[in-house]
C-alpha positions in Angstrom: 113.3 -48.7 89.1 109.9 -46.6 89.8 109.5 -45.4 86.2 106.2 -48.0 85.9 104.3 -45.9 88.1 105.2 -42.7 86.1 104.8 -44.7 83.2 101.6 -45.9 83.8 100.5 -42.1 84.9 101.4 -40.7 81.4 99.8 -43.8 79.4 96.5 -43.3 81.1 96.9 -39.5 80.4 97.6 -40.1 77.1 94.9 -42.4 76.7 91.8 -39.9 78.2 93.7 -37.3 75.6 93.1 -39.7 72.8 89.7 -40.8 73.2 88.0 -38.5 75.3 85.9 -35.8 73.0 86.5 -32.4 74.1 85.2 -29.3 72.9 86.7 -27.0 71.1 86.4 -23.2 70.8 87.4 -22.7 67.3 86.8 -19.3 67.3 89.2 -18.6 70.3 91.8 -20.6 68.5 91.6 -18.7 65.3 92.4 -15.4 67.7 95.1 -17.0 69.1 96.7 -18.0 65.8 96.3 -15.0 64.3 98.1 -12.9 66.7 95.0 -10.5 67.9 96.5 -9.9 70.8 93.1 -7.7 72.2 90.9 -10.7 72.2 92.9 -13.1 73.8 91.7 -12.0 77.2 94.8 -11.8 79.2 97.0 -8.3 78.5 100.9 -7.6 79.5 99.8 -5.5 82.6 96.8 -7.6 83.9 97.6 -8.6 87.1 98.7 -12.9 86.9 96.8 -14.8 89.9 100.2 -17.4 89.3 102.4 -17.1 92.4 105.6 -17.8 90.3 104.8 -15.4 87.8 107.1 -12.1 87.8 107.7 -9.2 85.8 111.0 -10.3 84.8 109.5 -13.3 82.5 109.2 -11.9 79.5 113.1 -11.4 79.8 114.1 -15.1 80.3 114.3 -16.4 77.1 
């Protein structure tokens, strides 16, 4: 018991996903693909504003 309120959390995400029209920066998604690391905006030794985030996880794979 209490999946049906999970459940009815991810089929409402899912839902907005679906239908909803977003936009898309093509352009920034051709960058990304093609591995051009320069203009994806954030570099290996940019400060992160992501508490978790540490040096050490690039390591944990």
């Amino acid at each position: 018991m209490g999946r049906g309120r999970a459940k009815a959390k991810q089929t409402k995400v899912a839902r907005e996903l679906k239908y909803s029209s977003h936009n898309t920066d093509f352009d920034a998604l051709q960058r990304e693909l093609s591995g051009d690391r320069s203009a994806v905006g954030k570099h290996d030794h940019e400060q992160s504003d992501d508490p978790y985030d540490d040096e050490y996880d690039d390591y944990r794979r």
